[in-house]
N, C-alpha and C positions, 0 to 999 in steps of 0.2 A: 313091300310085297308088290309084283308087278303084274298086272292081270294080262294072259294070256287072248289070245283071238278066240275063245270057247268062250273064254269068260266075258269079254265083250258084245259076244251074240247071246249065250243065255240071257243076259242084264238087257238088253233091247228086246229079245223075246219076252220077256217079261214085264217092257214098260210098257207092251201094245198091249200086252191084258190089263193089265193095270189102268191104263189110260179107257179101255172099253169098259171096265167094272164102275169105273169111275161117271163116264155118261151114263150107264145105267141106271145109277144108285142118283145123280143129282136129276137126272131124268122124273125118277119115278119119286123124288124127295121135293125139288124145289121147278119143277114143271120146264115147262119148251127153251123159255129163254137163258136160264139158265145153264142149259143142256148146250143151247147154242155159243157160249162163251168155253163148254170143255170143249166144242168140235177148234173152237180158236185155239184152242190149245193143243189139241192134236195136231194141228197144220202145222202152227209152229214145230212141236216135238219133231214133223216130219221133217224142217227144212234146216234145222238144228243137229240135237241128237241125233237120229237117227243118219245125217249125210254124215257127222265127224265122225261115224264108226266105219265108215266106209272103207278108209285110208286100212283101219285097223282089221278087217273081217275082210276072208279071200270075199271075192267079188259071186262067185256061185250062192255062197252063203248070206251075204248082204241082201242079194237080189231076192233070194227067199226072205228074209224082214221085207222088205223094201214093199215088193207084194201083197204082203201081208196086211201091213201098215194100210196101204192103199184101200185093200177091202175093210176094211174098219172105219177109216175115215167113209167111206162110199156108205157101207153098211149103218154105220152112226147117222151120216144125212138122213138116210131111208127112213129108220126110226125115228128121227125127226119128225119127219117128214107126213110119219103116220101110214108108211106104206105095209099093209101086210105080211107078216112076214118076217120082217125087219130087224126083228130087238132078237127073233130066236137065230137069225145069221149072224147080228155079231155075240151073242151067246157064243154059239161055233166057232169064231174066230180066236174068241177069246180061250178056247180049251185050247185050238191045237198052239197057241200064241202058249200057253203055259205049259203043251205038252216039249214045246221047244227050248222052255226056259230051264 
């Protein structure tokens, strides 16, 4: 079976939520440092995953992930960070990241 360019963007739309549910829950389970080894891991995802779908997903539609991606990773710091705010914006990202998926 050969996955399609939809299929490609759904499955990356879906590992920015995944990946923000994910700092939330080890956020709010095993505290800051923790949390700061998933933001390592979203960087990575961003400079990995998410660049080899590139070739695959027209560029219109990429750069909407690509976006995305960015406020999450921005929004994850934040919540870190302990800024105000923060954990209910990537809440938010993470819906429309699954409304994409």
């Amino acid at each position: 079976m050969t996955l399609g360019r939809e299929d490609f963007f759904r499955t990356l739309a879906g590992d920015i939520a995944d990946w923000g549910e994910r700092f939330l829950r080890v956020r709010a389970g095993c505290g800051e440092e923790a949390a700061g080894q998933v933001l390592g891991g979203i960087a990575e995802w961003l400079g990995t995953d998410l660049v080899d779908g590139m070739p695959v997903i027209a560029l219109e539609r990429w750069n909407i992930l690509d976006a995305l991606a960015e406020e999450l990773l921005q929004g994850c710091r934040a919540s870190a960070a302990g800024e105000a705010g923060a954990e209910e914006r990537v809440r938010r990202i993470i819906a429309r990241a699954r409304e994409l998926s």
